[in-house]
N, C-alpha and C positions, 0 to 999 in steps of 0.2 A: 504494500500500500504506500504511496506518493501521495503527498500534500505539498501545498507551498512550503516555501523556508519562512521561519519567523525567528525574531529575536529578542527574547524576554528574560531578565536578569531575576525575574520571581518564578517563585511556585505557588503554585493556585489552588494546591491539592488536590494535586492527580495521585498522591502518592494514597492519601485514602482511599480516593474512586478506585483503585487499584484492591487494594486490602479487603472493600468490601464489596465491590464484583470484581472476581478476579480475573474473568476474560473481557474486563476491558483496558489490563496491560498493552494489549496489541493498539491503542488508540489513544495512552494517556497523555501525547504528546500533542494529540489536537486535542484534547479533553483541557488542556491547560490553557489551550488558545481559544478557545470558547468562554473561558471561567476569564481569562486576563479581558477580551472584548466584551463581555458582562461589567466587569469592574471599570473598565474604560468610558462604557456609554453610563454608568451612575454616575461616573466621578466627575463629569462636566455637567450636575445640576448644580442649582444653586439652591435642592432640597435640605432643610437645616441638618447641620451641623448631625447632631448624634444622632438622629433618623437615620439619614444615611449611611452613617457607618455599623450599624447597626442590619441594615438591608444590604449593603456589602458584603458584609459576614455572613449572611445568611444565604444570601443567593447564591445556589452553588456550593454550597455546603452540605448538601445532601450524597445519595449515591449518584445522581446524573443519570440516572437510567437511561432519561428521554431522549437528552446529547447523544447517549453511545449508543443508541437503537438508530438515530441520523445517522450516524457514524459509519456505525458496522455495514448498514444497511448501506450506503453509498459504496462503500470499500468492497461490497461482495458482488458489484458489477461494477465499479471500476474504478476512476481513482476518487480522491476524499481533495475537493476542493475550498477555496472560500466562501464559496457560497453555502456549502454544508458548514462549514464553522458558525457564517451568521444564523442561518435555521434551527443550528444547536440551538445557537443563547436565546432564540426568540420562544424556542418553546420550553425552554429551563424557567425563562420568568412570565411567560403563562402559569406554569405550574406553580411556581412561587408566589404569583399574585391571587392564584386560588386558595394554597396555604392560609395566605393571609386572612381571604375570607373566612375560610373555613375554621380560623381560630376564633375568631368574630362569631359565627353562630355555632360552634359548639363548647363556647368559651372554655377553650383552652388556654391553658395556662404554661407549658414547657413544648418547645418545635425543637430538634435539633440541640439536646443540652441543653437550651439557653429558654431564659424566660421569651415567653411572646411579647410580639408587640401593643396587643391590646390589653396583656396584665404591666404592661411595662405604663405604657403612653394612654390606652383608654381605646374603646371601639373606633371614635373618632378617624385617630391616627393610623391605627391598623388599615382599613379600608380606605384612606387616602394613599395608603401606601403603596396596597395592590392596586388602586388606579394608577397609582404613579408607574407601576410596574407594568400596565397593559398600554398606556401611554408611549412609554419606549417602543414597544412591540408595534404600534401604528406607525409610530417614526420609522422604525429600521425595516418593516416590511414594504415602506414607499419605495425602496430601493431596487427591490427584489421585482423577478417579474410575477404578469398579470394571474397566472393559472397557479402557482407556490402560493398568493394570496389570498388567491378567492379558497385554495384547501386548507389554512391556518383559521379563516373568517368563518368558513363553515362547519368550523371541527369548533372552534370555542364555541359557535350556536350550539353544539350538541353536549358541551361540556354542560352552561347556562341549567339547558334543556331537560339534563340529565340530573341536576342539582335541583333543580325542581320540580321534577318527578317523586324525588326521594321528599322533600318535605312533604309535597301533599298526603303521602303513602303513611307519613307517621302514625303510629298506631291503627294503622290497619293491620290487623290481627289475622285476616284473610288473606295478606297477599303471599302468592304461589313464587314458585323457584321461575319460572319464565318471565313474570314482571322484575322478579328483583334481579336478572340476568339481562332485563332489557335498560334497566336501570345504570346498573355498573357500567352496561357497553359505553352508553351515552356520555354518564359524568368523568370516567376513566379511563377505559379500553380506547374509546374514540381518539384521545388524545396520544398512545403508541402507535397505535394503527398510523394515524398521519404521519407519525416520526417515519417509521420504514416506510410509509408511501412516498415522503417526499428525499429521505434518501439515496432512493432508487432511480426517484426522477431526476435530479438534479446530476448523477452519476450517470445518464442517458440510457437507463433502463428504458427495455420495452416494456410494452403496457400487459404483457403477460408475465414477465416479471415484478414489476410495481404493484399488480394485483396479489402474486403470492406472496410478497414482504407485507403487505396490507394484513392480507389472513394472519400474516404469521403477527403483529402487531396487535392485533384484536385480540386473538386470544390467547396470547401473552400478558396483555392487557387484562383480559379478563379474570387469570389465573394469578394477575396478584394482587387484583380489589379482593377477591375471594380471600387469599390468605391475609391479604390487609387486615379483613373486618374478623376473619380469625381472633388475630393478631393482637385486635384492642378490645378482647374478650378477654384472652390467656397471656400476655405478653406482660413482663416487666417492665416498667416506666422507667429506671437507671439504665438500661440495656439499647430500651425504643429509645428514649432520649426527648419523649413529648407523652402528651396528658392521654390518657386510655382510657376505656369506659364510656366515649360520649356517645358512642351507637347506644347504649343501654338507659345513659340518661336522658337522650332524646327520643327515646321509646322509637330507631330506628332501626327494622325488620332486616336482619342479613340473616345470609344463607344455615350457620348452626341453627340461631331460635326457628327459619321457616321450617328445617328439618323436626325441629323438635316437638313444635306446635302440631306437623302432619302426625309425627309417629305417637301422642297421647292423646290424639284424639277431639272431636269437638266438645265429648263431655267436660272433659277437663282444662279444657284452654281457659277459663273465667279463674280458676286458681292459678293456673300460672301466671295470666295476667294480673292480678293481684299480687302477686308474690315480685315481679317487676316494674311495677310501677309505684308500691308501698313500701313493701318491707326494705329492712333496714339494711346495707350492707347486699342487694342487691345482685351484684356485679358477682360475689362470689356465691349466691344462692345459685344463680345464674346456671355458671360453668359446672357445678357440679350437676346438674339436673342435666347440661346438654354431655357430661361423661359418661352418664347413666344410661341414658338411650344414644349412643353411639354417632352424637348430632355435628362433633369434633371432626372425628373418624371421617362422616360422610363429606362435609367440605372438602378436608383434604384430598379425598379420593376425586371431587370436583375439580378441584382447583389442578390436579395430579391428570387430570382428561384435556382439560384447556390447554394444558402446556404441550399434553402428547400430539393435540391438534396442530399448533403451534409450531411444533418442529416438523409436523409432516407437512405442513406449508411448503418448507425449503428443499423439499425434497428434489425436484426438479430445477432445483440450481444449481449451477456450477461449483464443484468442490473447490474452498478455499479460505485459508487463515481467517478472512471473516467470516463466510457462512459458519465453520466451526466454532465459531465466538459466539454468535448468535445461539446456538445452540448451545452451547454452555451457559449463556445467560439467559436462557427459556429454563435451564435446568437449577440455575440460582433460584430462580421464581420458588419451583418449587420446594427448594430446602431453607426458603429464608425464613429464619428465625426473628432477624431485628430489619 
């Protein structure tokens, strides 16, 4: 894989992206020139003072998933230019300015170690922030041409779209594994999916390759909202590094409780409901009820289908250093812990 030469006397931390996906070694070297051009277009606001360093820190300070799914996905049909660099950063702080919100209505309190911005500064400032972050992204996609745009403009419709799906859904106690599958596509899946679609493109993929990095994006995508919402079920908060729990305190319906709710029956859902939306300590009445009927178990085994999907996407692509990467990080999905 070829990219431009760049010349940067910092590190941006790739060396984490590295630690915790490990096949995105093969790509840390544009992973760092994505994370320095993020830093670069913050660093000429005249946003105050400790806000922005604060959103410096943070942006990109994740795993980069979305970056090295642009990444991989360019590099496995051909080379990794600058315009996959800017696509990276534009869809890291999509992501990031969704964060944002999403600390905002599930008032969370810890993102990435650190305190959030809305227990830090107030709802206020959190949500100016992620505007300020979706702000950039109009700027820097003028750049870019007309069809990369309209797919970045149509995919945050579906991110929006998909985040309000899931509100209205709240406490419905009824809803089935194919709403809440059509759910995740929209608010999370949608958003990898474009990463390998525009990878591919921008790398002069044909449109029957940009269609299987698409599949493979989807349900890649979908196989780690799955273990996401696992995740702030069963997960440690020292470990995740941010606030767990809020699917259960905003009585929002993922894949264990739908599992769990089918397999006890409609007699019994009015106690369970009562037992999660009352009782005390909740979160862990919770998990032990969805261990009991195997509600854990079945996610996984979900989330463990999406990925296998996911990799037979690739199947009819060309063997190489990235397609292999990709598949190793379809296979992260499935084993991630934090």
């Amino acid at each position: 894989m070829q990219s431009p030469a760049h010349n940067s006397g910092t590190s941006y931390g790739s060396t984490q992206s590295r630690a915790i996906v490990p096949s995105f070694k093969l790509i840390c070297d544009e992973l760092d020139r994505v994370k320095k051009l993020i830093d670069d277009q913050l660093a000429v606001s005249a946003c105050a003072g400790t806000l922005l360093s604060y959103l410096r820190k943070q942006v990109g300070g994740g795993k980069m998933l979305r970056p090295g799914l642009v990444l991989l996905a360019g590099a496995s049909c051909g080379e990794v230019t600058d315009k996959h660099i800017r696509i990276s950063a534009v869809v890291e702080m999509i992501h990031n300015a969704t964060l944002l919100h999403d600390d905002v209505m599930d008032e969370g309190r810890r993102r990435r170690g650190e305190a959030t911005a809305n227990s830090l500064w107030g709802n206020e400032s959190a949500v100016l922030l992620g505007d300020f972050l979706l702000s950039n992204v109009f700027k820097m996609c003028a750049d870019v041409e007309p069809e990369v745009t309209r797919v970045i403009a149509a995919t945050a419709v579906r991110i929006c779209e998909g985040e309000l799906r899931q509100i209205v859904q709240r406490q419905n106690w009824q809803l089935g594994e194919s709403e809440y599958i059509d759910i995740i596509t929209e608010k999370s899946a949608a958003l990898f999916s474009c990463c390998c679609y525009l990878g591919g493109l921008l790398a002069g993929a044909g449109e029957t390759q940009v269609r299987l990095l698409a599949d493979y994006g989807l349900n890649f995508g979908i196989a780690f909202q799955i273990t996401d919402d696992v995740l702030d079920l069963i997960g440690d908060e020292g470990e995740m590094g941010k606030t767990l729990g809020s699917d259960v305190d905003k009585s929002k319906l993922t894949l264990p409780v739908i599992h769990l709710l089918r397999e006890i029956g409609e007699k019994r859902t009015n106690a369970v409901r009562s037992k999660l939306t009352n009782a005390p300590g909740r979160r862990k009445v919770l998990v032990e009820m969805l261990k009991s009927h195997g509600s854990l178990e079945y996610a996984h085994s979900r989330a463990q289908a999406y990925v296998a999907k996911a990799i037979a996407a690739l199947a009819d692509l060309k063997e190489s250093s990235a397609k292999k990467a990709l598949v190793e990080t379809a296979g992260f999905v499935a084993r991630r812990t934090i």
